[in-house]
N, C-alpha and C positions, 0 to 999 in steps of 0.2 A: 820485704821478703824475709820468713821465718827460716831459720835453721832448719824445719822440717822440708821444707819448702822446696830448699838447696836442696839436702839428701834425695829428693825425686830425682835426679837427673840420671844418675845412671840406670834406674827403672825406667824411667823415660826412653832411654834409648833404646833396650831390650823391649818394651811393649810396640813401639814404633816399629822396630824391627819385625815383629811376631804380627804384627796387623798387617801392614807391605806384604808380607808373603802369603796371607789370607785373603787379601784381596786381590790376587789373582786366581782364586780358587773359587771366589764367589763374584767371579767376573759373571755380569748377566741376571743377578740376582735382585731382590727386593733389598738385601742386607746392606749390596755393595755401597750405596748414597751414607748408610748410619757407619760404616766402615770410614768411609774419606772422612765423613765430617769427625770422626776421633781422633784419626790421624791428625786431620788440619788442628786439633785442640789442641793433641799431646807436644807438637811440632810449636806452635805457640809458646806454651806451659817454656818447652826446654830452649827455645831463645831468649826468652825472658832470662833465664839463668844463666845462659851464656852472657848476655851485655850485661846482667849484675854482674858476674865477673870477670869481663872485660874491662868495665869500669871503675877496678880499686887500682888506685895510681901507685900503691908497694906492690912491685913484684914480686916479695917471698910471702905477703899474705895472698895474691893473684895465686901463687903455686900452693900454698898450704889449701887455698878454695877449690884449687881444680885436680888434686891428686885426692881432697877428700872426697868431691861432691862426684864425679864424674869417673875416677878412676877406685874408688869406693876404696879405699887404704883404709886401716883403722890409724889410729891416731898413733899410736908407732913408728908405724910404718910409713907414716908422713914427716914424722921428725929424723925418720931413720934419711929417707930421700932429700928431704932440708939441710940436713946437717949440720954444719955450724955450733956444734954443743947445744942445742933443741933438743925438749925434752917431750916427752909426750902433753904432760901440764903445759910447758910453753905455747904448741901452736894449735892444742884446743882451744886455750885464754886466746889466742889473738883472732883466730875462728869466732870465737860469740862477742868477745870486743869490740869486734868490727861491723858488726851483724846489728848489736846494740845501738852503735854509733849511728849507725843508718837509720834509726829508728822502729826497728821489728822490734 
């Protein structure tokens, strides 16, 4: 999984969101079938990146992936919520470090 990849997540949720309440509007329609079946994709797509970062066994890179990816912070403002004397350079470096390590 890319860097880019990760960044969908919180557009994920917002398109998810915005499609769920369009499919109740085209309840009845020819659209409604190509409607589910995007949802079931985009829904796919953003589990996928939740058990990518479920699965990093450092808790403060698990937080630096889930306040960038999902709670869309710039990198500041991740080292701000981090704390620890993190710098912004810090837990971008350990964001693509680890993204590396996995092989993307």
């Amino acid at each position: 999984m890319t860097g880019n990849d990760l960044m969908q997540a919180y557009y994920l949720e917002k398109e998810i969101e915005s499609w769920k309440m369009d499919e109740n509007l085209l309840e009845g329609t020819e659209e409604i079938k190509k409607v589910s079946k995007k949802i079931k994709e985009l829904t796919k797509k953003r589990e996928e990146i939740v058990n990518y970062i479920l699965d990093i066994d450092d808790s403060q890179t698990r937080l630096i992936f889930k306040l960038r990816c999902f709670n869309l912070l710039s990198w500041n403002a991740v080292a701000d919520k981090i704390g620890g004397m993190n710098s912004e350079y810090t837990v971008k470096k350990r964001f693509y470090r680890y993204i590396k390590s996995r092989g993307a």
